[in-house]
C-alpha positions in Angstrom: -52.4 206.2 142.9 -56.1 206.9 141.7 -56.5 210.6 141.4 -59.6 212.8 140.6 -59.1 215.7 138.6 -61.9 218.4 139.6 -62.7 221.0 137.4 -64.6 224.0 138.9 -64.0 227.7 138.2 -65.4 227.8 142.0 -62.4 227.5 144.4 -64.5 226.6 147.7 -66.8 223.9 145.4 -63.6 222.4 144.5 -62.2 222.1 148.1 -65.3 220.7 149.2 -65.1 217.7 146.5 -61.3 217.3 147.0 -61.9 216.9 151.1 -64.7 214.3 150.3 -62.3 212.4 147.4 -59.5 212.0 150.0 -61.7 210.8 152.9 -62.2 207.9 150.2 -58.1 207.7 149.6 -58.3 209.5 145.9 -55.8 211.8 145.1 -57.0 215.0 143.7 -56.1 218.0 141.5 -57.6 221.0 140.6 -57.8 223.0 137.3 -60.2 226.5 137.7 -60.7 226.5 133.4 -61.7 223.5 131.3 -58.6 224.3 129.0 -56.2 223.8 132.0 -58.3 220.8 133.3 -58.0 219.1 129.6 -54.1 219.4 129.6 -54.0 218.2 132.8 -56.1 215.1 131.7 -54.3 215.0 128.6 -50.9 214.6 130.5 -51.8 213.0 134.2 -52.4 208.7 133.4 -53.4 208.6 136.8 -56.7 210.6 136.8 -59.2 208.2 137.1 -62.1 210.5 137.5 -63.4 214.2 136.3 -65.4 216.0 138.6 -66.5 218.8 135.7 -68.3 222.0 136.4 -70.9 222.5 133.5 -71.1 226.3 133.2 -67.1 227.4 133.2 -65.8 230.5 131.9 -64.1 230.0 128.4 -64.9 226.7 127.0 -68.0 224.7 128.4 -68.0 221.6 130.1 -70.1 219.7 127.6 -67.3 221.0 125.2 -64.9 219.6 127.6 -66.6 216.4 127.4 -66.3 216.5 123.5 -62.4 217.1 123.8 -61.8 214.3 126.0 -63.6 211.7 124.7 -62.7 213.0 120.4 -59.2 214.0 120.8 -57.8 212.5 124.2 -59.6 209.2 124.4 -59.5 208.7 127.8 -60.5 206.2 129.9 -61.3 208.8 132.8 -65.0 209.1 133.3 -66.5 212.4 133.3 -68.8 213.3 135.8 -70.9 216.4 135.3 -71.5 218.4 137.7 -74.4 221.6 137.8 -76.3 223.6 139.7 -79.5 224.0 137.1 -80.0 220.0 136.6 -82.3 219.0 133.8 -83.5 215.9 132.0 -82.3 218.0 128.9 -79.0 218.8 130.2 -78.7 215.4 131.4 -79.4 213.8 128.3 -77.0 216.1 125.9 -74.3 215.0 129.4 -74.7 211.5 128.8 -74.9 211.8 125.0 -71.9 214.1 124.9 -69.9 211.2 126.8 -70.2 212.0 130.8 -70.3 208.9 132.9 -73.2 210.2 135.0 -74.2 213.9 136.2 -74.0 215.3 140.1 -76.3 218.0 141.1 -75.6 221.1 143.4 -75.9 221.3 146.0 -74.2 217.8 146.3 -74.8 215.6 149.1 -71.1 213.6 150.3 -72.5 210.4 150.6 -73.7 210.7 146.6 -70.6 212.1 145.6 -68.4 209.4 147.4 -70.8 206.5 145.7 -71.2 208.3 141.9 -66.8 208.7 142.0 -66.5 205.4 143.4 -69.0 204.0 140.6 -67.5 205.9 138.1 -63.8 204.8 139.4 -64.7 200.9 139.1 -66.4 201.9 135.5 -62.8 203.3 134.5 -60.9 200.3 136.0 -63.1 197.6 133.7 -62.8 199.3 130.7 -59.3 199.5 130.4 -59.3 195.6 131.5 -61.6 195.8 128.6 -59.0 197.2 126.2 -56.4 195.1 127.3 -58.2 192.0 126.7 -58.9 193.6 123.0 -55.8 194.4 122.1 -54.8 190.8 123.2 -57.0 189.5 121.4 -56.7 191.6 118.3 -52.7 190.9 118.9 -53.0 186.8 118.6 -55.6 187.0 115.6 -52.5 189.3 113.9 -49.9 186.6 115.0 -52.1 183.5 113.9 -53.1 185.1 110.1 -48.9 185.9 109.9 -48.2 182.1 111.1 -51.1 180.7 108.1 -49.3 183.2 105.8 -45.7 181.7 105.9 -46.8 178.1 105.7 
């Protein structure tokens, strides 16, 4: 089952997403750190989106964002969320590998369309993938098959 993964040092911020994700059928986690959040990400192949606070104690979430998408490489898309939005902090977001960024206070009916957005996003890239490494699989096979004849 899909699951979002919400990352917020703020307990009642991250109940309030996690009540709105399941009205939509998501499952959800939580992780209060983005350390805990990125081994949960790391581990979990059925978090399909990242709800991420931007100001956490301990490592950012713009760092976060680096870690997943350098050392992880996941198809999850990251969704930043803050409190003190910005075109700047939007920008160094998007360029830093977030799928899109979520202002506080959030409004439900945003969040519900941003997660679902980001969910179909996640769904056709690793269709993406697959079709790549099909791909990629047969050229292999064909220059193997002009090699033994």
């Amino acid at each position: 089952m899909a699951k979002v993964l919400i990352v917020d040092d703020e307990r009642d911020v991250a109940e309030v997403l996690s009540e709105i994700c399941k009205l939509e059928g998501y499952e959800t986690d939580w992780a209060p750190t983005a350390e805990i959040g990125l081994k949960k990400l790391q581990f979990d192949k059925d978090i399909v989106v990242v709800l991420l606070d931007k100001n956490l104690p301990g490592m950012s979430g713009l760092d976060f964002l680096k870690k997943a998408k350098e050392e992880i490489k996941t198809y999850a898309q990251i969704i930043l969320v803050t409190g003190y939005p910005s075109a700047e902090a939007f920008r160094e977001a998007i360029k830093s590998g977030a799928y899109t960024c979520l202002k506080k206070p959030f409004e439900m009916d945003e969040v519900i369309r941003v997660v679902k957005d980001a969910h179909k996003h996640y769904e056709r890239a690793k269709e993406l993938r697959k079709i790549i490494v099909r791909d990629e699989g047969q050229a292999l096979k064909e220059s193997l098959d002009r090699l033994k004849s």
